[in-house]
VEXDREN-2710 file (C-alpha; in Angstrom, 1 decimal):
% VEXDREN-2710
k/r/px/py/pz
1/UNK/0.0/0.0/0.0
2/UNK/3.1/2.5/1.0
3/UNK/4.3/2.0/-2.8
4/UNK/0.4/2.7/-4.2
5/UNK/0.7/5.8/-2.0
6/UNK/3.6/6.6/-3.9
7/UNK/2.7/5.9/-7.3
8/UNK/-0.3/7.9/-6.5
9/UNK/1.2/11.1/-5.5
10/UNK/3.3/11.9/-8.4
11/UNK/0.4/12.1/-10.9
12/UNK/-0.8/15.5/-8.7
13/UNK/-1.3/18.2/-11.3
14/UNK/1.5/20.1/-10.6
15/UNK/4.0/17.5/-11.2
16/UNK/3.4/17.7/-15.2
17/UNK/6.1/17.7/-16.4
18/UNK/7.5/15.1/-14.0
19/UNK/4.8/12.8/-15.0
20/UNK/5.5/13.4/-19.0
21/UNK/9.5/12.2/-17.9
22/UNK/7.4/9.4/-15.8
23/UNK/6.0/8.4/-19.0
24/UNK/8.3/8.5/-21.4
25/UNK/10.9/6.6/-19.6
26/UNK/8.1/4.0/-19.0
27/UNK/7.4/3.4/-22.6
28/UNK/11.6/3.4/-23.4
29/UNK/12.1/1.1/-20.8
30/UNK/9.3/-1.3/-22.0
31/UNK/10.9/-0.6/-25.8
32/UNK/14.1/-1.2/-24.6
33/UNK/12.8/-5.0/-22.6
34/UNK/11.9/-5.7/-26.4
35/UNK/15.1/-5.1/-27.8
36/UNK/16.7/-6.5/-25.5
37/UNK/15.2/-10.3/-25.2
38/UNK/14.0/-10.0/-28.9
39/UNK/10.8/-11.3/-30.4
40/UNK/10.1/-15.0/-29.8
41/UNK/9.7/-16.7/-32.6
42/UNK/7.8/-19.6/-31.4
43/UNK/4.9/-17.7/-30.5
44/UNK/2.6/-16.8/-32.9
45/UNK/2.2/-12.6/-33.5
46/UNK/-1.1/-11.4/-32.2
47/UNK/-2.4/-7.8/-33.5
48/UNK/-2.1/-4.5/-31.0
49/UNK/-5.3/-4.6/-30.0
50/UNK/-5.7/-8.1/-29.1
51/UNK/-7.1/-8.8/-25.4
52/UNK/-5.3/-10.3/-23.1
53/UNK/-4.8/-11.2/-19.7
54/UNK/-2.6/-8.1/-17.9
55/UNK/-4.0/-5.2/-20.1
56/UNK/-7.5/-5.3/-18.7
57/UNK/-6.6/-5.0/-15.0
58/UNK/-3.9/-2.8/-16.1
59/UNK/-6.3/-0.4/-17.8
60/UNK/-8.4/-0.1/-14.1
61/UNK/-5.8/-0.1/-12.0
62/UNK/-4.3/3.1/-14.0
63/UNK/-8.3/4.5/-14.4
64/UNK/-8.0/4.1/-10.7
65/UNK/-4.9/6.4/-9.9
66/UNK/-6.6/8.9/-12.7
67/UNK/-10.0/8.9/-10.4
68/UNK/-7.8/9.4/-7.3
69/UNK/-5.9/12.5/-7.9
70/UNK/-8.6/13.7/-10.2
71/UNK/-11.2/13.6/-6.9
72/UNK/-8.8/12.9/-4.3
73/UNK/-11.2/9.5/-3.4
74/UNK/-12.6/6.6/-5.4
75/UNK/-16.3/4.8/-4.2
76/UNK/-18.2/2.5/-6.3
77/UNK/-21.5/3.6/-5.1
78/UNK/-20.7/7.2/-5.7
79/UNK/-19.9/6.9/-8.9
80/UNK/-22.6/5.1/-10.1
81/UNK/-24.7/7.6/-7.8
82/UNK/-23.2/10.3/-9.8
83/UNK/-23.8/8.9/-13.2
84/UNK/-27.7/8.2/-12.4
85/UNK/-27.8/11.8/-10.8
86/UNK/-26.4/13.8/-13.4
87/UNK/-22.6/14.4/-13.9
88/UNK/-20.2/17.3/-15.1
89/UNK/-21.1/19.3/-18.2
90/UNK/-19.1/18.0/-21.1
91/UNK/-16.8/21.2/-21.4
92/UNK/-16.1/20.8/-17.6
93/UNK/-15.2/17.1/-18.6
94/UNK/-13.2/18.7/-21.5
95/UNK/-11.3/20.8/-19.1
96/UNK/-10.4/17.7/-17.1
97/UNK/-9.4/16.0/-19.6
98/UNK/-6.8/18.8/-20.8
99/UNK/-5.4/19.5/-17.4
100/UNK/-4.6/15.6/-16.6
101/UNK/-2.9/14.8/-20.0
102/UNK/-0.2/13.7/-18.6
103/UNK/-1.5/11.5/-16.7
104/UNK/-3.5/10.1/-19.5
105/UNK/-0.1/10.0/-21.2
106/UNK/0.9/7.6/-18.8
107/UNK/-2.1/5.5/-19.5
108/UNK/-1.7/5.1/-22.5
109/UNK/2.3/4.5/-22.7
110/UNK/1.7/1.6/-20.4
111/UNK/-1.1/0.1/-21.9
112/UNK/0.2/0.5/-25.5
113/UNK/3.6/-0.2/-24.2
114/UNK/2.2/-3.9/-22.6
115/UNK/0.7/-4.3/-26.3
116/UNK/3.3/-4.0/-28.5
117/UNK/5.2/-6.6/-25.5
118/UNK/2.6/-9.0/-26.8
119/UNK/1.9/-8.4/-30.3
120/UNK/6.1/-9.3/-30.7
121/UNK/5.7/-12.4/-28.6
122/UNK/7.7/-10.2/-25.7
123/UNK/5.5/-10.5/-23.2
124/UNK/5.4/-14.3/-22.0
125/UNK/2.0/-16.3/-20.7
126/UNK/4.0/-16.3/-17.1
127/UNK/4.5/-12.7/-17.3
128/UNK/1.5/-11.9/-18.1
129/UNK/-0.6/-13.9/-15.4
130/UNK/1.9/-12.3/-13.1
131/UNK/0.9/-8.8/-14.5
132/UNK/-2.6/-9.9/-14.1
133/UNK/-2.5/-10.5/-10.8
134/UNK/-0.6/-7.5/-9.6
135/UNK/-2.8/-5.1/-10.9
136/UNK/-5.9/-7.2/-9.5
137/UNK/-4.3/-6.7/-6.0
138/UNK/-2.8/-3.3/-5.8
139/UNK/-6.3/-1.9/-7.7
140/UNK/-8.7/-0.7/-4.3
141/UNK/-11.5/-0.9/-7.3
142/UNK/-11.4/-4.3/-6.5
143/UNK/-9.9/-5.3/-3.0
144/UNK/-12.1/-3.0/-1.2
145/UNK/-15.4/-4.3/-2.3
146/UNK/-13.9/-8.2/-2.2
147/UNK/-12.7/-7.4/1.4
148/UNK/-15.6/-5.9/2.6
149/UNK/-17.6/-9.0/1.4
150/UNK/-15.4/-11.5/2.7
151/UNK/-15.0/-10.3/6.0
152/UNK/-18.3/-8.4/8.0
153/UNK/-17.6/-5.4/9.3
154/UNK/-18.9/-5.8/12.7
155/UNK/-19.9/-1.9/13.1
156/UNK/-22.6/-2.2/10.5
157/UNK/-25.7/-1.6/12.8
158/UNK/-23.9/0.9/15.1
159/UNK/-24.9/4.1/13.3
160/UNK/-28.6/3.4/12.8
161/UNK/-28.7/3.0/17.3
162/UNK/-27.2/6.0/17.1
163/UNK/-29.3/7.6/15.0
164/UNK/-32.0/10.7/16.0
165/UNK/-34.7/10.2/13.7
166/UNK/-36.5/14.0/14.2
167/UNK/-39.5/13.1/11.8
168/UNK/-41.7/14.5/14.5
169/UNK/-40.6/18.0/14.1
170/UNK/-42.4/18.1/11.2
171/UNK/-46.2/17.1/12.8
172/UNK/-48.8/19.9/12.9
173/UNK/-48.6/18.9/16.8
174/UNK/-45.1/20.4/16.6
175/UNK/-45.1/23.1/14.2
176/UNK/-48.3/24.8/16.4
177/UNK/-45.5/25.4/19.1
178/UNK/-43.0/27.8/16.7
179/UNK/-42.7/31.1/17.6
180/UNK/-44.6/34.0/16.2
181/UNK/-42.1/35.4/14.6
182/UNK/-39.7/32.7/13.0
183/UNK/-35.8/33.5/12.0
184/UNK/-35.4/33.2/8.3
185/UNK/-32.4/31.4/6.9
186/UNK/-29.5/32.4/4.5
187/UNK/-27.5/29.4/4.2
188/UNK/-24.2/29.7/1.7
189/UNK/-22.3/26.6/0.7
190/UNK/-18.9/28.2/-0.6
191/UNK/-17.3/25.3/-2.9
192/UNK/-13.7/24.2/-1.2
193/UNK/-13.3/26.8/0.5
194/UNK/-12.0/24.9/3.4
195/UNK/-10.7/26.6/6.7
196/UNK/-7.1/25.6/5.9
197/UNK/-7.1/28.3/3.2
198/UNK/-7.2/30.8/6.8
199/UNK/-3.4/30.0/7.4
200/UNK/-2.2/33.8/5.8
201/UNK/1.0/32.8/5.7
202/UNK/0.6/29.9/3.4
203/UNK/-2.4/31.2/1.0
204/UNK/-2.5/35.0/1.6
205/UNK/-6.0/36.6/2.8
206/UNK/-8.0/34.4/0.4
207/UNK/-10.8/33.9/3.6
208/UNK/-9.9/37.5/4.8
209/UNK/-13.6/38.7/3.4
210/UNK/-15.0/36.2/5.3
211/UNK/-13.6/36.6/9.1
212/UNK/-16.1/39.1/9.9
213/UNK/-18.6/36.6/9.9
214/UNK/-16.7/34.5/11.4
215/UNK/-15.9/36.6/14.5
216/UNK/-19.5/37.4/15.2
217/UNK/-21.0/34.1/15.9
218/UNK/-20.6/30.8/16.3
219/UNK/-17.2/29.7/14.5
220/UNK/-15.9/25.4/14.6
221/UNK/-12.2/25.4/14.3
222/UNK/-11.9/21.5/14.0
223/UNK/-15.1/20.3/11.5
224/UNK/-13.1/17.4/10.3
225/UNK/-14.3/15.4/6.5
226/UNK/-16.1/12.7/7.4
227/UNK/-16.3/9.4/5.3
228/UNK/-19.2/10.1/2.3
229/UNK/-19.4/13.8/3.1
230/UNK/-16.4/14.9/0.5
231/UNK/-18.2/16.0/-2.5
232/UNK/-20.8/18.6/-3.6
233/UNK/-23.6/16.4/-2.7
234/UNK/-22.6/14.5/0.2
235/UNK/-21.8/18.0/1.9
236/UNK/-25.3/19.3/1.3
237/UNK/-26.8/16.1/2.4
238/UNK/-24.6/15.8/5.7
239/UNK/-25.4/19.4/6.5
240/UNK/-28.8/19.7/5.6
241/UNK/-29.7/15.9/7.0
242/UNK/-27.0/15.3/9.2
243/UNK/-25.6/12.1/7.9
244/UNK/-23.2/11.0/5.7
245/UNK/-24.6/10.2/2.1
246/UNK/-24.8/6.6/2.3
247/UNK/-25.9/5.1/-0.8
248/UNK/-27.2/1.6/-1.7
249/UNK/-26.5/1.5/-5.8
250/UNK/-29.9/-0.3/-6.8
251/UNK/-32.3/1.2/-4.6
252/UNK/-30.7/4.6/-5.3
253/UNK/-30.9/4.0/-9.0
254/UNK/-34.7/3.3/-8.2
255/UNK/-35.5/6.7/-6.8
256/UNK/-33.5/8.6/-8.3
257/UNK/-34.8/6.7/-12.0
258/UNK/-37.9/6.0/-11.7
259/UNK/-39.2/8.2/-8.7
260/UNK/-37.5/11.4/-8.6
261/UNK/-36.6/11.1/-5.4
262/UNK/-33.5/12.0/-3.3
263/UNK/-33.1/10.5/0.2
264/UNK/-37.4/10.1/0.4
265/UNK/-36.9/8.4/3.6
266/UNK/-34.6/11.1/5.6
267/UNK/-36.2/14.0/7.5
268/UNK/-34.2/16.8/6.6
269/UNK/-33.9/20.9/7.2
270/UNK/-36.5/21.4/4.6
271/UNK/-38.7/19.2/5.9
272/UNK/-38.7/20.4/9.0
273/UNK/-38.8/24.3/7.7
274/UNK/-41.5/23.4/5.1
275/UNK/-44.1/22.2/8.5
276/UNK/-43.3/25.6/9.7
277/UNK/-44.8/27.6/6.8
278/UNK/-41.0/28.5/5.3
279/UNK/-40.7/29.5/1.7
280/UNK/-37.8/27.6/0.5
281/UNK/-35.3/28.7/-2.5
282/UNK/-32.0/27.4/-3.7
283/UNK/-30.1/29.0/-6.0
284/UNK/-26.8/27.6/-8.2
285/UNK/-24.4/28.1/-10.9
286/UNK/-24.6/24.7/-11.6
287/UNK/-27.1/23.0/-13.9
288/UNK/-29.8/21.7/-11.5
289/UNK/-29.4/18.1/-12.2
290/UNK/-25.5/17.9/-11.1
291/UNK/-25.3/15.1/-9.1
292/UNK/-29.0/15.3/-8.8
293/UNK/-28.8/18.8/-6.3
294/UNK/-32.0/19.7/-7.6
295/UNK/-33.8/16.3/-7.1
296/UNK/-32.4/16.6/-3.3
297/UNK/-33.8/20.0/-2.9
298/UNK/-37.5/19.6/-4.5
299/UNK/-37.6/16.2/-2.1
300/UNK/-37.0/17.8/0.8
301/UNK/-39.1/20.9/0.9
302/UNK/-37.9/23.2/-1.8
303/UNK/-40.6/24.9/-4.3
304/UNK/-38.2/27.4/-5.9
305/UNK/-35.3/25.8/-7.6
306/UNK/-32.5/28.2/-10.0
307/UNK/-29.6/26.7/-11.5
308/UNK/-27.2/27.4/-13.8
309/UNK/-29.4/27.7/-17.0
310/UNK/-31.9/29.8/-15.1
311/UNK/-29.5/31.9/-13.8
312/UNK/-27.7/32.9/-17.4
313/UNK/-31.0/32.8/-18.9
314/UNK/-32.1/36.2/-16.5
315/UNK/-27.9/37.6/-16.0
316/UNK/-27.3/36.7/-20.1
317/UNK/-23.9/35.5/-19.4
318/UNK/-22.0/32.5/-18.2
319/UNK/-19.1/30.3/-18.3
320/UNK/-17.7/26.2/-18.2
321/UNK/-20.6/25.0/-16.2
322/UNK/-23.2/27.2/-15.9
323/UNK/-23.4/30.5/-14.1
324/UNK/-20.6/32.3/-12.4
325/UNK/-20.6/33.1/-8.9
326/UNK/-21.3/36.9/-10.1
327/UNK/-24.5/35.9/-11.6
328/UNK/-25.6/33.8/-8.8
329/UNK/-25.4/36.4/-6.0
330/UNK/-27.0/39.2/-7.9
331/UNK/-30.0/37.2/-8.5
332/UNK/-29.9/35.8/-5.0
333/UNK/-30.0/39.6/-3.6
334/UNK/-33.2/40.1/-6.0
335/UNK/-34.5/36.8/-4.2
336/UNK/-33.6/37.7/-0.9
337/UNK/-35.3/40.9/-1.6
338/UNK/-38.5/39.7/-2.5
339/UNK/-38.7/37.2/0.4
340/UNK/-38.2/39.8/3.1
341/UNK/-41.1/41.5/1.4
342/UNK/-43.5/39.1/1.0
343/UNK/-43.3/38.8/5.2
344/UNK/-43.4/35.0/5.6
345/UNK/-40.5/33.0/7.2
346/UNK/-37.9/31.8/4.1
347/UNK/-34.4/30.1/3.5
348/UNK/-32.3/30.7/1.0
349/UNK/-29.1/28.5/0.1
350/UNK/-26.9/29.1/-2.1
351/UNK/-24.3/27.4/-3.7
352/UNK/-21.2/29.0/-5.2
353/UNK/-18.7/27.5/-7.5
354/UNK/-15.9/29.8/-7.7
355/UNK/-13.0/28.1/-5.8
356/UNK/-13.7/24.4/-7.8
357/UNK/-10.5/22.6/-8.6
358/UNK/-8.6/22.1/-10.2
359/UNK/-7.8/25.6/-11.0
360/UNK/-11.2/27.4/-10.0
361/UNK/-12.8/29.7/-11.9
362/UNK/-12.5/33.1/-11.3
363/UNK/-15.2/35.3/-12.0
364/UNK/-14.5/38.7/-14.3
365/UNK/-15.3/40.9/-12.0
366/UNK/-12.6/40.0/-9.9
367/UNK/-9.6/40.1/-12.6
368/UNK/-6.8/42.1/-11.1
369/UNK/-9.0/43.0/-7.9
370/UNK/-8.3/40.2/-5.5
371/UNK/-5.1/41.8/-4.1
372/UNK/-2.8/38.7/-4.5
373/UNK/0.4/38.4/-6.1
374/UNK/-0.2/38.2/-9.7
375/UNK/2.0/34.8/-10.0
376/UNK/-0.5/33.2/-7.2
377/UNK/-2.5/30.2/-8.5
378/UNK/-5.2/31.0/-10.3
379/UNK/-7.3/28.7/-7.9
380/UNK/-6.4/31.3/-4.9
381/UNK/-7.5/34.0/-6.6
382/UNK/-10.9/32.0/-7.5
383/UNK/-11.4/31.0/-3.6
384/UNK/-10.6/35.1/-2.9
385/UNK/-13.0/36.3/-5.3
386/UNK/-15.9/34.4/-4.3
387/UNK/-15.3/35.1/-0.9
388/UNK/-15.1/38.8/-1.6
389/UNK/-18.4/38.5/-3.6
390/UNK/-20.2/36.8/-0.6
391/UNK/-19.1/38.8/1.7
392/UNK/-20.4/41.9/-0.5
393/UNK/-23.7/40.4/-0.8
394/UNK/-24.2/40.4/3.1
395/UNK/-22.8/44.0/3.7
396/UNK/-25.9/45.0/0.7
397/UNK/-28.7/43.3/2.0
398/UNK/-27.5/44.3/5.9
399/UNK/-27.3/48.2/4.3
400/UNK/-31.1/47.2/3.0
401/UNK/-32.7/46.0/5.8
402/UNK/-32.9/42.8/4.5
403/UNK/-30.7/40.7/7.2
404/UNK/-33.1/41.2/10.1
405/UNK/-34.4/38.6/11.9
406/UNK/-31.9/36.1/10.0
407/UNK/-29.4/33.6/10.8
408/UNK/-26.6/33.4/8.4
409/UNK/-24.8/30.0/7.7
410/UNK/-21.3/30.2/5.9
411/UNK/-18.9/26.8/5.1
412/UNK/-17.2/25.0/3.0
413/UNK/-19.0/22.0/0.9
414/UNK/-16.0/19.9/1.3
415/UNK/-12.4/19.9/1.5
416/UNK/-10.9/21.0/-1.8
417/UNK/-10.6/18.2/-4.6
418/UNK/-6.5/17.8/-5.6
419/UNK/-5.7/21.3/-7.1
420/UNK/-3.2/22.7/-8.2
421/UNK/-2.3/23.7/-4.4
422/UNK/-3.4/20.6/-3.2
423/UNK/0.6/20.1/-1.9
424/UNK/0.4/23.2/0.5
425/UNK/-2.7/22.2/1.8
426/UNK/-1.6/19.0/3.0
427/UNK/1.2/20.3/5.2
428/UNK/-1.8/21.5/7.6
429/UNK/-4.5/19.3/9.5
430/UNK/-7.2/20.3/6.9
431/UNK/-10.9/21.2/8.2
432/UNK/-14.3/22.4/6.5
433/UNK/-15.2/26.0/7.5
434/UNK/-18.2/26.1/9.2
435/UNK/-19.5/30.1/10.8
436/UNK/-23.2/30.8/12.3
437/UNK/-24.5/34.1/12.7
438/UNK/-27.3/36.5/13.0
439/UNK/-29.5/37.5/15.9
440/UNK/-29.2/35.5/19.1
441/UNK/-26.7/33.6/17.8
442/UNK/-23.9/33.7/20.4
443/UNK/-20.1/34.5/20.0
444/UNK/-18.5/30.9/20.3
445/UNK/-15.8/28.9/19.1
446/UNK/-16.7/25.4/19.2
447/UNK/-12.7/23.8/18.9
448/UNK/-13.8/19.8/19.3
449/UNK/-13.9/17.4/17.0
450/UNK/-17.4/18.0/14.5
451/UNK/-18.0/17.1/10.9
452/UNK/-20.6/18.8/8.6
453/UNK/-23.3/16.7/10.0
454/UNK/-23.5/18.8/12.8
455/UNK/-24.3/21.8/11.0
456/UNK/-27.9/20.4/10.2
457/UNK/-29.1/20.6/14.4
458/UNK/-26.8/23.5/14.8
459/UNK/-28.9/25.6/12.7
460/UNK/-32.1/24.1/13.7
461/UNK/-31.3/24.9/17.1
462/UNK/-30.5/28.5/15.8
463/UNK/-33.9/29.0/14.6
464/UNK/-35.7/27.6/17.6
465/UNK/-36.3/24.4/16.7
466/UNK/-36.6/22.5/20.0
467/UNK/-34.3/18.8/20.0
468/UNK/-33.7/16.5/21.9
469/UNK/-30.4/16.8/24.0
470/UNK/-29.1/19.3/20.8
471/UNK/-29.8/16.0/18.4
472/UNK/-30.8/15.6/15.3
473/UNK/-30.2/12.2/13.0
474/UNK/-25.8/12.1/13.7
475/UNK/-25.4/15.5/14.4
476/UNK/-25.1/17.4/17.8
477/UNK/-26.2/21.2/18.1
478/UNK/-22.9/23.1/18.1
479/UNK/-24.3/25.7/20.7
480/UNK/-24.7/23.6/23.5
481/UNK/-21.9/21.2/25.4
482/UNK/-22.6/18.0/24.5
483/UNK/-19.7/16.3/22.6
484/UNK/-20.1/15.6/19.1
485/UNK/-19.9/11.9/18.2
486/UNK/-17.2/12.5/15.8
487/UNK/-15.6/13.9/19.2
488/UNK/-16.8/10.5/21.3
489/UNK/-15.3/8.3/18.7
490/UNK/-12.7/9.6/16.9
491/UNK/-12.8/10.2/13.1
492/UNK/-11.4/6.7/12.6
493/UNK/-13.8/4.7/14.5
494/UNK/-16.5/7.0/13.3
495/UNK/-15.9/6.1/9.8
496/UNK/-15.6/2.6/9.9
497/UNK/-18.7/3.1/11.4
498/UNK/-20.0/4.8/8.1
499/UNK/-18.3/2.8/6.0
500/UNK/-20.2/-0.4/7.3
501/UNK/-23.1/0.9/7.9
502/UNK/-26.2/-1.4/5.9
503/UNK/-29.1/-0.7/8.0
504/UNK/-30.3/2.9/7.8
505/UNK/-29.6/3.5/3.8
506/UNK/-32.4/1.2/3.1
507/UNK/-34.6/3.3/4.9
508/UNK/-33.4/6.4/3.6
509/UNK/-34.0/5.6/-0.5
510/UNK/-37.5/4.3/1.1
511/UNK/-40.5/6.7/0.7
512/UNK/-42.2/7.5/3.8
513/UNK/-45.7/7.2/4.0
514/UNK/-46.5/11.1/4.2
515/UNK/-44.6/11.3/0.6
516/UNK/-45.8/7.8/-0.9
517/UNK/-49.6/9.5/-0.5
518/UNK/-48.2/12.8/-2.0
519/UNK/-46.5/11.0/-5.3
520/UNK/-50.0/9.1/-5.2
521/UNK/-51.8/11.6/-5.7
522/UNK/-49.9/13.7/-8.0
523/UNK/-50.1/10.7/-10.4
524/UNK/-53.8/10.6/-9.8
525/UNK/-53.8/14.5/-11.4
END
């Protein structure tokens, strides 16, 4: 596994040129192997293309070290999760493409490399069952799955006794004891932008904009990434649901397929909101169906859904993937606007994209504005911006009026995917950004050990939702004392825990009763 490691850190993005030499001397040291023992010429020739036993697992294996410095993770169920959801738009898969050429390059040299070996009568039957069976044990496409079968992990009902199921919260019973006057909700999810980016002498002042905010309220030094909470999804779904985004690959497929469902089973924020009377928006520069962020957000309590196509549609401009960050806060302020107005209770969550890796994209009105050095990565400059533009969106609407009687949520989706910084970052004990403010919200900094599933009872507790002992699903309020289990168990123990877990994701891709009648009756129309 040390030597995986290895292999696996030289194909970061900023090593280029060291993976083209990586490559190259790969394919003359395979040309050379030819020379050298000379075609066999009791072995029939086969043609280039011609299967055989090592190139397959060869071909995953190197697919595998792609997917891991491309994502910075690899999961079976979330990639087949991501497929049925909705992936990248194809220029962003372009893009991708063109930044990782040389590790493609390597790809290919190795495979093409293996198949001249062959095709000359090189590469021997005993060589090649020996190639075979290296790359089907160093490949964690394969071994995790195999392992996990063959031996139970004995945590795999530990998480569901755990579990705060706060369904109740959204019974008329419940909802008749909210307050008259409800706190609205601005929640921002700020794409990367991970609290390690704070360290000024490393990255500059990219989270400067944002200290403010963090200063007034309640601010967690130490939100750790938990197992299945390190993408764009599985960071809305832990915060907004607290728990991990466990998947179960068929039934998932099912609801997402055939029922349009996200999570049907799971009580989440906007749930809870929507029994309270709440109008519910979320806004994005991403097309609605990425990894199915609208499908999530119309389960779970959401009437007002903008993404990326809507947005450009009403700003007239756009980029890569959709909408830029720009777009997306000037038609959240016109949002916000008309929310305050209309005098009911609403949330509004927003996601920006701006500090996406690899290299982020930085949004024109920031060129030559963010204040950093102009040879700083471009991503920096992206994080900077965005952060500049959200903290401009708060001081507007608090010069309008329009922050009163709202909590404000700021953090980080997820840790940032490999970048082109991704080096720097790990020199530091990374952690999400997490920062709660508004009125009532105390000055605090929470310094245990949280993940982003304790933001989801954190801000219910914010807005006067009454829990049990601070709890809601995994998550622990953030404003009281009680530990958080991440801080009982330890990250490690707590994601073995998620990792085995088989007992509550059935129940969470199962419709609840409430909805099934709903769908029922929709069809009925």
């Amino acid at each position: 596994m040390g030597s995986l490691t290895w292999l696996t850190s030289l194909v970061y993005f900023q090593e280029k040129r060291l993976i083209l030499v990586v490559g190259l001397v790969a394919l003359i040291a395979l040309v050379l192997l030819d020379r050298l023992q000379g075609a066999r010429t009791d072995q029939p020739r086969s043609g280039w293309f011609r299967a055989y036993l090592s190139l397959v697992p060869c071909f995953f294996f190197l697919v595998y070290v792609y997917l891991e410095n491309v994502f910075g993770y690899f999961d079976w169920a979330a990639m087949f999760m991501h497929l049925d959801a909705g992936v990248l738009t194809p220029s962003v898969v372009l893009e991708y493409l063109m930044n990782t050429g040389s590790t493609i390059l390597i790809i290919a040299a190795g495979l093409f490399g293996l198949g001249a070996l062959k095709a000359r009568g090189t590469l021997t039957r005993g060589l090649d069952v020996a190639l075979m069976a290296f790359f089907l044990a160093a490949n964690p496409m394969l071994t995790r799955p195999i392992a996990a079968a063959i031996h139970p992990n004995p945590l795999h009902d530990f998480l569901s006794k755990q579990f705060v199921d706060v369904t109740s919260l959204t019974k008329p019973a419940e909802t008749a004891s909210a307050t008259a006057a409800p706190k609205n909700l601005i929640h921002i999810f700020i794409e990367s932008a991970e609290r390690t980016y704070m360290n000024e002498a490393e990255f500059g002042d990219v989270m400067g904009p944002l200290l403010e905010f963090d200063r007034r309220g309640v601010s967690a030094t130490n939100m750790v990434q938990l197992a299945y909470t390190n993408n764009s999804i599985s960071g809305m779904v832990a915060a907004n649901c607290g728990t991990p985004l466990l998947i179960s690959f068929f039934t998932t497929r099912q609801y997402l397929e055939e029922n349009s469902q996200f999570l049907p089973g799971l009580t989440c924020l906007g749930d809870v909101l929507k029994a309270r009377g709440y109008q519910q928006n979320f806004i994005t520069g991403w097309p609605l169906n990425f990894t199915g962020q609208g499908t999530f957000y119309s389960t779970h309590g959401y009437s007002s859904l903008f993404g990326g196509s809507e947005v450009v549609a009403i700003a007239g401009r756009g980029n890569a993937f959709g909408a830029d960050d720009a777009e997306v806060l000037d038609m959240s302020f016109g949002v916000l606007r008309r929310a305050q107005r209309d005098g009911k209770p609403f949330s509004l969550t927003i996601a920006v994209s701006g500090g996406h890796a690899m290299d982020g994209y930085l949004t024109d009105k920031c060129i030559g504005k963010t204040g950093l050095p102009p040879q700083t990565p471009n991503i920096l400059h992206a994080v900077k911006c965005t952060n500049m533009l959200i903290a401009d969106f708060v001081h507007k609407a608090e010069a309008a009026g329009l922050m009163r009687n709202t909590v404000l949520a700021l953090q980080s989706d997820h840790l940032s995917a490999p970048s082109t910084v991704t080096d720097r970052l790990n020199n530091y004990e990374r952690c999400n950004f997490f920062s709660l403010s508004g009125d009532g919200i105390p000055s605090k900094t929470y310094t245990g050990l949280a993940g982003t599933i304790d933001i989801f009872p954190t801000i219910l507790d914010a807005l006067g939702v009454p829990l049990s002992n601070g709890q809601a699903a995994l998550g622990v309020s953030l404003l009281g004392d009680r530990p958080t289990l991440s801080r009982a168990l330890g990250q490690d123990q707590f994601d073995d825990a998620i990792y085995a877990e088989d007992v509550l994701v059935r129940s969470f891709w199962q419709l609840k009763p409430t909805r099934t009648a709903v769908a029922s009756e929709a069809e009925s129309r």
